[in-house]
Structure formats: structure tokens, C-alpha cells
C-alpha positions in Angstrom: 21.4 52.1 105.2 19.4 48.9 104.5 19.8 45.8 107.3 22.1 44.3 105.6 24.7 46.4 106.1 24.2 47.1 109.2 24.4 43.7 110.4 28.0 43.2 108.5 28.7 46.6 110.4 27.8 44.6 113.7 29.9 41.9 112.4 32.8 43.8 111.5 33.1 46.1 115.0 33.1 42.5 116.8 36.2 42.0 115.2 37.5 44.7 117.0 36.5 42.6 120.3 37.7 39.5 119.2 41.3 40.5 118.1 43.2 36.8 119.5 39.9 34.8 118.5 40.5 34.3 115.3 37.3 35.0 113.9 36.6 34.3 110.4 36.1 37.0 107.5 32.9 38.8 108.3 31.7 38.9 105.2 32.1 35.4 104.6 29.7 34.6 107.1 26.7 37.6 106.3 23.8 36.5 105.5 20.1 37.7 104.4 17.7 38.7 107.1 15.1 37.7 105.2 13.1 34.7 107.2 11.5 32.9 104.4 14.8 32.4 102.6 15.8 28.9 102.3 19.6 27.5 104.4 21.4 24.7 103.8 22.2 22.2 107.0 25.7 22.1 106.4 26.1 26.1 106.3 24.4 26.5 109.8 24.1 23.7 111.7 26.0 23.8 114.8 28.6 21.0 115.0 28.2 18.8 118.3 31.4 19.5 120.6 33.0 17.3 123.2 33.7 18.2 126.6 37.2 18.5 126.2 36.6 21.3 123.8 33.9 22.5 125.4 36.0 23.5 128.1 38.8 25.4 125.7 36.1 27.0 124.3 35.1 28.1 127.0 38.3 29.4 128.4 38.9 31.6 124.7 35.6 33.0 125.6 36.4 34.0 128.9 39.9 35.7 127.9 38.4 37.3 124.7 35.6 39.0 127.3 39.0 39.6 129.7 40.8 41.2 126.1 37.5 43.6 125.5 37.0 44.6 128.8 41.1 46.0 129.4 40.0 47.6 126.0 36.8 48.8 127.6 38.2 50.4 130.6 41.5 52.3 128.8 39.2 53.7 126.7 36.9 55.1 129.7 40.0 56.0 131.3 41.0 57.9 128.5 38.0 60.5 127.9 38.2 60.5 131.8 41.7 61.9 132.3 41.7 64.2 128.9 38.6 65.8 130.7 41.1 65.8 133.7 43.5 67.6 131.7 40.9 70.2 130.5 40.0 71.2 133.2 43.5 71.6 134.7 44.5 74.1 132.1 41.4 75.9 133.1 42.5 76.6 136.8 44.9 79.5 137.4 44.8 79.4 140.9 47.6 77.4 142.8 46.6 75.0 145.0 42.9 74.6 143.7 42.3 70.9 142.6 39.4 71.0 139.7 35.8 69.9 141.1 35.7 67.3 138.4 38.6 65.3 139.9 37.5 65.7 143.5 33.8 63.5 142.2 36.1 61.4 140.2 37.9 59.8 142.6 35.3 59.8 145.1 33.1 57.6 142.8 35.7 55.5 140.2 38.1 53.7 142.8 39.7 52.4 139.8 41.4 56.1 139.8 44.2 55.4 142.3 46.1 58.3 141.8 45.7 61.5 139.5 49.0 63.8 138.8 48.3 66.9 137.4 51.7 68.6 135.7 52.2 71.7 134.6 55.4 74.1 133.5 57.6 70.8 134.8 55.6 71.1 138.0 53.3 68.3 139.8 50.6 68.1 142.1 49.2 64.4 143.6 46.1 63.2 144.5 46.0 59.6 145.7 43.0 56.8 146.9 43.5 55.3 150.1 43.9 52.0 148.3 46.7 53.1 146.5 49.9 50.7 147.7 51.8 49.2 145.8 54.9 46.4 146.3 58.2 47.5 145.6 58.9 45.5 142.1 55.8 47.5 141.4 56.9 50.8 142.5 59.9 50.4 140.3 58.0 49.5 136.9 55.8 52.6 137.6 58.7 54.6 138.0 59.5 54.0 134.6 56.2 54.4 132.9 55.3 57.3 134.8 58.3 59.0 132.9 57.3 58.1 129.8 53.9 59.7 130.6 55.4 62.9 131.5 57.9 63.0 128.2 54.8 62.4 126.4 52.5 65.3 128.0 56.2 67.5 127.6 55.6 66.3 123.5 51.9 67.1 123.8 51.3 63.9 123.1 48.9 61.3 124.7 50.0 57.7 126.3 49.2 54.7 127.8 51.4 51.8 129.6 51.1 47.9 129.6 49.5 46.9 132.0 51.6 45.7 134.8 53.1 43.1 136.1 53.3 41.3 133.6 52.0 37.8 135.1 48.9 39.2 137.0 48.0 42.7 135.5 47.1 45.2 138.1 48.0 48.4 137.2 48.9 50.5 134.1 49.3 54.6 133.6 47.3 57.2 131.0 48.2 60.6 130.7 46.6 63.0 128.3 48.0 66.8 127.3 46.1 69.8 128.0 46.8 71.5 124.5 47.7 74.6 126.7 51.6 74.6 127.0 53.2 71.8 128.4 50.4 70.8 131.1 48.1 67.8 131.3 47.1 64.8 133.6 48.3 61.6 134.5 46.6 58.5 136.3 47.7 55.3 137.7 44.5 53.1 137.6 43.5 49.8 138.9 43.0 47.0 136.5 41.3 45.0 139.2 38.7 44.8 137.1 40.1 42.1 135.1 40.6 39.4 138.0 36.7 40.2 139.1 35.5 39.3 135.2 38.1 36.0 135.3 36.1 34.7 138.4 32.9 35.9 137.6 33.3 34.0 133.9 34.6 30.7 135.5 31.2 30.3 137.4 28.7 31.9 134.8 30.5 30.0 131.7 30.3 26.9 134.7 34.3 26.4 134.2 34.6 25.2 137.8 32.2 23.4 140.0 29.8 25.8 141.1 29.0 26.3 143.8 31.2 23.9 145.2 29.9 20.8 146.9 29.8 21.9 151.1 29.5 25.5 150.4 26.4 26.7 152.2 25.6 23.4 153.3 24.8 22.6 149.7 24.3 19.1 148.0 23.9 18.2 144.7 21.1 15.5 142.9 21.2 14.6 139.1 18.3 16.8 137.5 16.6 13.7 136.3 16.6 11.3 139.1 17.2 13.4 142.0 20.0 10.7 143.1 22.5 12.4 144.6 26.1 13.3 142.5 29.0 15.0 143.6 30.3 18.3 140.9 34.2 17.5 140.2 34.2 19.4 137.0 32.7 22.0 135.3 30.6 20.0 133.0 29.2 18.1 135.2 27.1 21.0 136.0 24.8 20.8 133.3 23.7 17.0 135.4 23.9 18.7 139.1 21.0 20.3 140.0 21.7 22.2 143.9 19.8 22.6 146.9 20.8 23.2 150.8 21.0 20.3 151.9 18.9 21.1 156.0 16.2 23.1 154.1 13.0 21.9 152.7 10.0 23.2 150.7 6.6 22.4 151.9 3.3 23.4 150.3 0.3 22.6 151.8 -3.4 22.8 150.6 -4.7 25.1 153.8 -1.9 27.1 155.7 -1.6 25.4 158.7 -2.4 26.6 162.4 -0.4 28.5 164.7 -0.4 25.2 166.6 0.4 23.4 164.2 3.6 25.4 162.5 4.7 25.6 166.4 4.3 21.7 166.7 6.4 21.3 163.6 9.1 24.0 164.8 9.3 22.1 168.3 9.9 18.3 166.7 12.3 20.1 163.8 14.0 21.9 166.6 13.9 25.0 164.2 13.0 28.9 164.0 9.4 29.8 162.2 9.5 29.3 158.5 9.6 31.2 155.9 6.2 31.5 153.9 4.9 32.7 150.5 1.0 31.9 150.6 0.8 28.3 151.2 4.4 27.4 150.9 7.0 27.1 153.6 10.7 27.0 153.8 11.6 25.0 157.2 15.5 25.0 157.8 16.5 22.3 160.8 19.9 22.3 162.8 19.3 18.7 163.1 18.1 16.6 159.8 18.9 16.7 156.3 17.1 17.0 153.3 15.7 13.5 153.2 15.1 13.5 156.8 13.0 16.6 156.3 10.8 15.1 153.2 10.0 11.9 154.9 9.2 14.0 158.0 6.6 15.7 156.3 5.4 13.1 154.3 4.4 10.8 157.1 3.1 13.5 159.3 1.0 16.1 157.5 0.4 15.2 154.1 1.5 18.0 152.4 0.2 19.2 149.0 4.1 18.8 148.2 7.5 18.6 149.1 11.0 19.5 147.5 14.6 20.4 148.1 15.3 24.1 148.4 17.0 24.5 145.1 20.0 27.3 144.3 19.6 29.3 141.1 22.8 31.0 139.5 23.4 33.4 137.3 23.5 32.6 133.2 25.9 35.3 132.9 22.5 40.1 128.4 8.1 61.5 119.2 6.1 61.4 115.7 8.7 59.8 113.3 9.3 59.7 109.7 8.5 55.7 109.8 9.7 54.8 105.8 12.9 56.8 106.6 15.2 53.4 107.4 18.5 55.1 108.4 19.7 54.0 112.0 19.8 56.0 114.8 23.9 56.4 116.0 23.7 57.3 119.8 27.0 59.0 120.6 27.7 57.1 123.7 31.6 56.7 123.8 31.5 52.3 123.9 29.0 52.5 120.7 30.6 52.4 117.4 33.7 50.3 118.3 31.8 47.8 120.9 28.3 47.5 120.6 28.0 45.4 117.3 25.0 43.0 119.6 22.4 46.1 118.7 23.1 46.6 114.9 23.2 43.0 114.5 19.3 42.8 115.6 18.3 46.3 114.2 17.8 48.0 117.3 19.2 51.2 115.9 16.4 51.1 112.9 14.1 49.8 115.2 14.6 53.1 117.5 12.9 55.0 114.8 9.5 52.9 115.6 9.9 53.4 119.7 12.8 54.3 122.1 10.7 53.3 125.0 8.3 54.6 127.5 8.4 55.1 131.1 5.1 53.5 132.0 7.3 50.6 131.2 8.8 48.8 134.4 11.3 46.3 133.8 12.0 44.1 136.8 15.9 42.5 136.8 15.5 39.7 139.4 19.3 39.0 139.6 22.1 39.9 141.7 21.3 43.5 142.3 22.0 46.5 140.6 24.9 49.2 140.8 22.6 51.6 142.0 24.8 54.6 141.6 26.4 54.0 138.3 26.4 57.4 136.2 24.8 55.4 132.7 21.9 53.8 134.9 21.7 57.7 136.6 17.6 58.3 136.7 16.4 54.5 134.5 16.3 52.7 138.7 13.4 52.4 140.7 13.6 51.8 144.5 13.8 48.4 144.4 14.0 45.1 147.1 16.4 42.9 148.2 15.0 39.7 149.4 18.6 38.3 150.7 18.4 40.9 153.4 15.5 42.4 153.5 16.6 45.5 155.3 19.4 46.0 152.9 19.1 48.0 149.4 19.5 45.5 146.4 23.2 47.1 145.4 25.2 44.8 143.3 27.9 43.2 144.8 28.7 40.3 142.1 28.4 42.7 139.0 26.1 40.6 136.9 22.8 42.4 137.4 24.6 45.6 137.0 25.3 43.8 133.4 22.0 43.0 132.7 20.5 46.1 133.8 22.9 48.2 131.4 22.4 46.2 128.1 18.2 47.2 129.0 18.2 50.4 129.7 21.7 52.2 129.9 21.7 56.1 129.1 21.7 56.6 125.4 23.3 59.6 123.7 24.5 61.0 126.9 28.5 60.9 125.8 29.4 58.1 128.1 29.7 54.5 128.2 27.4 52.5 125.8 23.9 52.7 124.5 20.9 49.9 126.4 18.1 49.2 124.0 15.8 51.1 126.0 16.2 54.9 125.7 12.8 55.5 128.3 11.7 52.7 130.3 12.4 52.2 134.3 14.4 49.2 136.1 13.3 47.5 139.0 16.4 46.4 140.6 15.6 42.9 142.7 18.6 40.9 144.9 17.7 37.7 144.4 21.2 36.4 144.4 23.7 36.8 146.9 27.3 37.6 146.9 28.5 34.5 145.5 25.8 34.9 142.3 23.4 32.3 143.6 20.3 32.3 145.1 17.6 29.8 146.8 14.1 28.6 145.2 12.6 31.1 148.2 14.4 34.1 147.0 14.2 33.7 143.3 10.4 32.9 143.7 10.4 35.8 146.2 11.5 38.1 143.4 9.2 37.2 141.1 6.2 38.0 143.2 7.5 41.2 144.3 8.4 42.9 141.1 4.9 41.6 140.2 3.2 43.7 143.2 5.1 46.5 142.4 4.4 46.7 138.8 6.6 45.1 136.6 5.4 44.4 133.2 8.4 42.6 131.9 10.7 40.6 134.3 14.4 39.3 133.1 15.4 36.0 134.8 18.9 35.5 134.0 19.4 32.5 135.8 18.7 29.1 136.5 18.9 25.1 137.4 18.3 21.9 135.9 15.4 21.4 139.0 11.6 21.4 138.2 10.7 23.4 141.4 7.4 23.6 141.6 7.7 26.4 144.0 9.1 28.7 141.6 6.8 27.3 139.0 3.9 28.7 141.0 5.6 32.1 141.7 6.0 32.1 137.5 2.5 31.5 137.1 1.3 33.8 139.7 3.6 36.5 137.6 1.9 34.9 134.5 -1.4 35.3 135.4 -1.1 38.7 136.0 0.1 39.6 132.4 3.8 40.2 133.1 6.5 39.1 130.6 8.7 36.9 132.0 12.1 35.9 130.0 14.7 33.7 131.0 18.0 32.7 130.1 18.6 28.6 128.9 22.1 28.3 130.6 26.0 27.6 129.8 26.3 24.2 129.3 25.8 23.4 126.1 23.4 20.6 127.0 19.8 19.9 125.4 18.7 19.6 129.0 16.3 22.1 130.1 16.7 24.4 132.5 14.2 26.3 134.4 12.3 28.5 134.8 13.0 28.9 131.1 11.2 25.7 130.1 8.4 26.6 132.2 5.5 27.3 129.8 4.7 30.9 131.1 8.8 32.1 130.2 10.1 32.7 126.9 13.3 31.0 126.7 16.5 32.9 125.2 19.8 31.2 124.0 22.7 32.7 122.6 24.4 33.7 119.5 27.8 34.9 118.7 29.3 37.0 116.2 29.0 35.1 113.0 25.0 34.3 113.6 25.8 30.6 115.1 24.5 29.4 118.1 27.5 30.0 120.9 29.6 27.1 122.0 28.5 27.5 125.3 24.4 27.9 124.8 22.2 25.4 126.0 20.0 24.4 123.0 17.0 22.4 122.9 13.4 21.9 122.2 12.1 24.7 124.8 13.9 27.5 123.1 12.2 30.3 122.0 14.2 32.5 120.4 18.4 33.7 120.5 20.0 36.6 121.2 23.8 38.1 121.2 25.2 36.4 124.2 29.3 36.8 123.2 31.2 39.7 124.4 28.6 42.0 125.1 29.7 45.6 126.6 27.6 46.4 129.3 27.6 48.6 133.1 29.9 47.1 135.6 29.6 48.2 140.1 32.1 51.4 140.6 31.2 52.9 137.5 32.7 51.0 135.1 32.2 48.9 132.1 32.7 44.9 131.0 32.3 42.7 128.5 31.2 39.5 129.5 29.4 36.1 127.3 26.5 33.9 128.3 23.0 33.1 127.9 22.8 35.4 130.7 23.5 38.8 128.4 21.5 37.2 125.4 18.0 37.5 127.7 18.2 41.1 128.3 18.2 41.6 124.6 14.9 40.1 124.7 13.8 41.7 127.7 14.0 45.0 126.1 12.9 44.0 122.9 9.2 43.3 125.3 9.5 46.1 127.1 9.8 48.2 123.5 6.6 46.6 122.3 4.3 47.3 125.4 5.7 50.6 124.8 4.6 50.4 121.1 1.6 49.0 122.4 -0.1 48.9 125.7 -3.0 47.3 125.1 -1.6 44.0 123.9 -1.5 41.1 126.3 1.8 38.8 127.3 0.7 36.4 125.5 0.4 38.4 122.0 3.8 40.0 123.3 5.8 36.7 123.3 4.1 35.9 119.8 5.4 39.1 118.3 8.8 38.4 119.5 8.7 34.1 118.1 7.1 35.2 114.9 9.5 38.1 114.1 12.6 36.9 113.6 15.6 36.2 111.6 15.6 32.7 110.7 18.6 30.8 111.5 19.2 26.9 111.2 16.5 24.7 109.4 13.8 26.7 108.2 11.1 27.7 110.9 11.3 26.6 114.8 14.6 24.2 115.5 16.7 22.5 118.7 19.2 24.7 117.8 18.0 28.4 117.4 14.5 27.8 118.1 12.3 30.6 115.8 15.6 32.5 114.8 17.3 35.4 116.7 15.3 38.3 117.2 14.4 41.4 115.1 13.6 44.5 116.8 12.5 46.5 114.0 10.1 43.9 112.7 8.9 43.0 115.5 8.4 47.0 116.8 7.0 47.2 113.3 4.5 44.1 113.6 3.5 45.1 117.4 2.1 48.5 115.4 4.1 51.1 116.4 1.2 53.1 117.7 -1.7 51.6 115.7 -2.9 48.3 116.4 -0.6 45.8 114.6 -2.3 44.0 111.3 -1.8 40.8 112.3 -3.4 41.3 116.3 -5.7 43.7 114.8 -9.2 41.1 115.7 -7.7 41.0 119.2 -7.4 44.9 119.2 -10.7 45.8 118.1 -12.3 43.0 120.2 -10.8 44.9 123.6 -11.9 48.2 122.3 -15.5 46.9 121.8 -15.8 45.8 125.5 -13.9 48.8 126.9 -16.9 51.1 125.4 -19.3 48.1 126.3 -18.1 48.4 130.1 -18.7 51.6 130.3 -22.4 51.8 129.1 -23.1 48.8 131.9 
């Protein structure tokens, strides 16, 4: 099956996803892959929105991810309790509860109750969570009948979900096929209100974080003047830092006399330090307090506010055979229409990964039990509380992580772009999805120690730290990767690190190959990615589609990690070339505002990087590192 068609059978499956978003006809909007082809303006040029409909935009976005994710869980929950009933039928002795349902509950709390029936006789498991208010009670009653008539039919069902006004709850029951017997579950839709609020912060539909939270202030990106966040939009001018913290750099360490000196007049506790950069927090002055403090008294290299980043919610083979791989992974076919859409399935006949790949995700954690991430985690660090494992507990590096490297072709959930590979889970963000300029920076350097050859940064500000920029350039210089979401704002401002230099910048796409409503755009963009209801790993074992910049970047993430698989030897430099230079070409022919190169290929790209030889076009480079490697060792 040539690209082509699989990228109008990417298109078509999002349909599926976006049942009340009216998207147009797909095959109205396919188009050649072919890069060199020529495209009219007024077919793919984005149209310039307003606020106002930015913001419903927005909110069609964020219930369309709410519509595919109820659509994701029921369909989990389904294969979950028809295993249930399975294994029912399979026990003869009474009393016994099948081992399958005992794990179950103890690691999906979404199961809050599991009824096993049998010959018009039930048994009852239920979670400790499991209360529910009397109006409740009395609209499960009623759908919990309809699931036994149906099992009595041999027939499978599933219930709204209930109430009506705030869904919490709904019922599955599945037969047996052995006699009238089956299973039934009550589940918790909870999962629903957790992807509303995480999509009003990472699609910046409410001020975030709001002004006094954490002691945090807020300065317009350009003239550092201070501004107070009302609305969402204004955002994309805020940029945040805490506003009794400071960032000092200095162009010697300074004594222990002289940090205590500092500590005394500050009246604070020791600072925080990376190298020659401290983080002095004072009970007493503010930001500007702090700055002139240091300016006038030690001359530092430089100062700056202590900025918050937030998420932006991403074998031998038969190489002329082009037919795509089709993991059976349960979300796949019906969900997944991001991979076709940037021939990762054809591309999986070039490279499925290795594991000498590490693959940092600096972010907010990582479900570190989660059955489709079972094996791909490394021990990781968690540099909000050091002392702490880096488990997930917003959901968004959980996200991430699954759309790199999620089990493929193991029957459950969906398919990452990564079949081999290893994540190294880093907290850098705390419960609330943000994190400071210390802790981002932080992360960087430690996946960097600790091996990571690609690093996903899937989150952001509108500040130039320097700080960080030192921590990217430290990562930089030490040939690691480093990609980074643009943000949600749909501004041309750039956001960082993503502008930095060293970071190849990612925006997002949606179904129909236009940039998304909500992706930044601008003259730093590198490349784009599929950033609108993407199905990915959610924290108790569970799955979510969610949209932003923030799913786009993973995309990219593994598409680097699949070409230092291909190829070790090149360096990250050459690695971000492959990835610009092999592309499908969207907008105005070549690099543009909008889409910068075009979104990315995989297969080309894989193909380009060499696929085990030394690619054709890096081929000088190749030869050249060969030469010295025999050279060095004749010295």
C-alpha cells in the first residue's frame, strides 16, 4: 500500500475521533506527499484567527479529546471485562474469584465494582472507592438490569454514562458464551473531569498558573514589565516566575564566606546550585529587591527571575517491500491515524528501534507501572523531591512517554513509534504541571549524565532564561537531541527552549494536514507533527486522547531516537538535518512561519539516515569518522 493511502487511512480513522467536529470529507483534503510538488497559498495557508475564536476553538478541541477519550476507555473496558467473563466460565469451583480479576482491580481503580453472574446467580467484588449518592444508586439500578437481561440474551452492553450533567459512572457487561454467565462492571469515568482540567491549562483556556499561586508573578515576555493573566490569551504575553526567588550566575563560585554573607543579609537557607549558578529564595524581598541586591553587591555574571515552565500538552528486512506494518494493539486501527499519517508503519520496515537508545522525557513524570510502558522505563529522577521516584501525578508525561515508546503488538492499548528504545522518566514538573527554570534545567543535565541521547521538552515559557539556555547547551555540547514543543497560543512569539538554537522546534498539525488552531507558529519552527487528539498512556493504566504542541514533539522525539538507531555514528547535528530535510512539504514551498520545513516523514527520513549503511547524502561525514577511528588507533 503506497503513502498515499495510507495517509487518507490516517485521515479517515480521525473521523472516527472527531464524530461532533465536523470535519470535512477526507478525501477532499488528501494531498501528495511528494515535497517538490508545487501548493497554492489559498489551499494551505492558515487563516489568521481572533481571540474570540481562538478560545471556541479551543474549547471544540478540548471536548473532541473529552469525546475520544470516553471512547477510549469503553473500549478498554470492554476487552477487560469479556476477559473477565472468560475466565469466569472457566472456574467450576464456588467461591473462587478468577486471579485475573483479583490484579484487575488492584491495578485499574477505574474498576469499581465487578459482578460476576452465573445460572441467575451473582457474586460482588467492590473498590473501596466505590460510593455512590442515592439519585445515583437508583440510575444504576436500572442499567445494571439491563446488563443482566443482556448477558441472560448472550448479548454484550454498555450504559450512558451517568448523571447526565457530570458523567461519573456508566456499566459494561459482556457474556461468557458458556450458558447464561458473564461479567459486569460499574466503572469510574473520572477520567473525563482529570482530561477537562488538564486541557484548560495545556490548551491555556484559563490563566495559568493563576496570578498568587506559589508566590508567582507575571512580566510581559518582551519587556519584563510586570502584567497581571485575566484570561487565557493573555498567556501567550505572560511570561511566570516566583516572585522571592532569584537566579544568579557568577563567573567564579563564590566562597563559603561569601554564600554565608549573602544567606545572612537575604535572611535565607543555602542556595541551590548547578555549577556556577544559584537559586537564592528570601522570606523577606521580592524579585526586584533580590536583582538590585545582587547587582550592587557582587557583580554577578547575571541575574534573572526564576521562571516556571508548563506543559505544551505528543532484524534484516525486505527494504523494497513498502507494505505497513499493522501492530495488533487494541487502540490501533480505530485511533491511531497520527502514525499512518507520517509513515511510521512503513517506516517500521527500515528500524523499530534499538535499546542502546535512551530517550529522556523531562516532563511531569511517568506512570511508572502502566502495563503498555511494562519493561521501555529506566530508573529515573525526580528533581521536585529528590527523594521521591518521578511517578506521574498530572498525567502528561505519562502521555508523552506512550506516544514514544508504548508496547507494540502486545494486544493492548496503542502502538508508540518506538518498538525497542528505553525511557528515562524525569519530574521536572510538579503536581500542578509546572515547573521552575532550576528544575527544568536540572532535568536536562541529569538525563545528560545518565545517558540520554534524545531528550523531549514538552514545555515551555515566553522567557529567554539564560539559565536553561546554558543547561541546553551543556546537553548540546554533549551530542544529545533535544526537541521541544512551540506552545498553545497561537502566537508568532517564541517560546523557549524551543527557539533556543541547540532545540529543534515542533508545532502541530491536525487531521486535515493544517497547522492546528491552537499551534504557535513562527520563524523558529522546525518542523510539525500530529498534535490533535492523539491516543496515548494515561496514570492507573489507562488511556487519553489529548491535543497540543505538547503530543506533536514526541512524534519527533522518536522519529530521532529511530535514526540513532538506524545510525549511531551520526552526530546531533546531522540528526536534526535528516529530520528538517525529510519532510512533507506543507504551506509555501520550502521552510515557512507556518509549518516551518513541512511535517515529518519517518520513512524518508529512516531511509535518508541509511538504514544501516551510511546515508548518501552524510556519506563524506561517515567516511571522514571512519578514517580517524582507524587513524586513532594506529597513534
Amino acid at each position: 500500500m503506497k503513502r498515499k493511502s495510507w495517509a487518507l487511512i490516517g485521515l479517515l480513522a480521525a473521523g472516527v475521533i472527531a464524530l461532533y467536529a465536523l470535519v470535512p470529507d477526507p478525501q477532499q483534503n488528501a494531498h501528495s506527499n511528494n515535497a517538490s510538488q508545487p501548493k497554492t497559498a489559498s489551499a494551505t495557508e492558515p487563516k489568521k484567527i481572533g481571540n474570540q475564536q481562538e478560545q471556541k476553538l479551543k474549547q471544540m478541541m478540548k471536548q473532541r479529546d473529552m469525546t475520544a477519550t470516553e471512547r477510549l476507555a469503553r473500549l478498554d473496558a470492554k476487552r477487560h471485562v469479556r476477559l473477565l467473563a472468560e475466565q469466569y466460565a472457566a472456574v467450576r469451583k464456588n467461591g473462587e474469584s478468577p486471579a485475573y480479576a483479583q490484579e484487575l482491580q488492584k491495578d485499574h481503580g477505574q474498576f469499581l465494582s465487578i459482578i460476576w453472574v452465573k445460572d441467575g446467580q451473582e457474586r460482588e467484588t467492590k473498590a473501596a472507592a466505590y460510593k455512590l449518592e442515592q439519585k445515583e444508586q437508583k440510575q444504576l439500578r436500572g442499567y445494571l438490569q439491563y446488563a443482566r437481561k443482556a448477558i441472560q440474551r448472550k448479548q454484550s452492553y454498555e450504559s450512558p454514562s451517568f448523571p447526565q450533567d457530570q458523567p461519573k459512572y456508566y456499566v459494561v457487561a459482556e457474556p461468557s458464551g458458556q450458558g447464561q454467565s458473564g461479567a459486569i462492571a460499574v466503572m469510574d469515568m473520572g477520567i473525563l473531569k482529570r482530561v477537562e482540567e488538564h486541557q484548560d491549562k495545556n490548551l491555556r483556556l484559563i490563566p495559568y498558573p493563576k496570578e498568587g499561586n506559589y508566590k508567582v508573578e507575571s512580566v510581559h515576555a518582551d519587556t519584563l514589565k510586570d502584567i497581571t493573566v485575566k484570561t487565557g490569551h493573555d498567556n501567550e504575553k505572560a511570561s511566570h516566575y516566583y516572585e522571592n526567588e532569584i537566579v544568579v550566575t557568577f563567573a567564579e563560585p563564590p566562597s563559603t564566606q561569601e554564600l554565608n554573607k549573602m544567606t545572612q543579609e537575604l535572611k535565607c537557607s543555602q542556595p541551590k546550585r548547578i555549577a556556577n549558578t544559584y537559586i537564592f529564595r528570601s522570606e523577606t524581598m521580592n524579585m526586584k529587591q533580590l536583582k538590585h541586591y545582587f547587582q550592587t553587591k557582587w557583580k554577578p555574571s547575571y541575574v534573572e527571575p526564576h521562571y516556571l515552565y508548563m506543559t505544551n500538552d505528543n532484524t534484516a528486512m525486505n527494504l523494497t517491500d513498502e507494505s505497513p506494518v499493522i501492530p495488533n494493539d487494541l487502540l490501533f486501527s480505530e485511533y491511531q491515524w497520527n502514525l499512518p499519517v507520517i509513515e511510521t508503519n512503513r517506516a517500521w520496515k527500515l528500524s523499530k528501534g534499538s535499546d542502546d537508545v535512551i530517550v529522556a522525557v523531562v516532563d511531569t513524570g511517568v506512570d511508572l507501572k502502566h502495563p503498555d510502558l511494562n519493561g521501555r522505563l529506566l530508573e529515573g529522577y525526580n528533581a521536585i523531591e529528590q527523594e521521591e521516584e518521578p511517578y506521574d501525578d498530572v498525567g502528561h508525561g505519562t502521555h508523552v512517554a506512550g506516544i514514544i515508546a508504548a508496547n507494540v503488538n502486545n494486544n493492548e492499548g496503542i502502538a508508540g513509534m518506538m518498538w525497542g528504545g528505553k525511557i528515562l522518566p524525569v519530574k521536572a514538573l510538579d503536581n500542578t504541571g509546572a515547573g521552575t527554570t532550576y528544575s527544568v534545567a536540572e532535568g536536562i543535565i541529569w538525563a545528560t549524565d545518565h545517558g540520554a541521547k534524545v531528550i523531549n521538552l514538552s514545555l515551555g515559557n515566553y522567557a529567554d532564561a539564560e539559565f536553561l539556555h546554558e543547561a541546553v547547551k551543556y546537553a548540546y555540547g554533549r551530542d544529545v537531541v533535544l526537541i521541544a514543543a512551540t506552545g498553545n497560543d497561537n502566537t508568532e512569539r517564541p517560546g523557549y527552549p524551543a527557539a533556543y538554537p541547540e532545540v529543534l522546534a515542533v508545532s502541530a498539525t491536525d487531521y486535515q494536514l493544517q497547522r492546528a488552531s491552537f499551534s504557535n507558529y513562527g520563524d523558529y519552527v522546525d518542523v510539525m507533527a500530529p498534535g490533535e487528539s492523539i491516543a496515548s498512556t494515561y496514570p492507573d493504566n489507562q488511556y487519553a486522547a489529548l491535543s497540543g504542541t505538547s503530543m506533536a514533539c514526541p512524534h519527533v522525539t522518536a522519529l530521532a531516537a529511530l535514526i540513532r538507531s538506524v545510525n549511531p555514528d551520526l552526530r546531533n547535528t546531522e540528526v536534526m538535518d535528516l529530520i528538517r530535510s525529510n519532510v512533507i512539504d506543507l504551506g509555501p514551498s520550502g521552510r515557512d512561519k507556518d509549518y516551518g520545513y513541512g511535517q515529518i516523514d519517518v520513512y524518508a527520513a529512516l531511509s535518508a539516515a541509511g538504514a544501516g549503511d551510511s546515508a548518501l547524502q552524510l556519506w563524506p561525514q561517515a567516511v571522514q569518522r571512519k578514517v580517524n577511528r582507524i587513524l586513532d588507533k594506529h597513534k
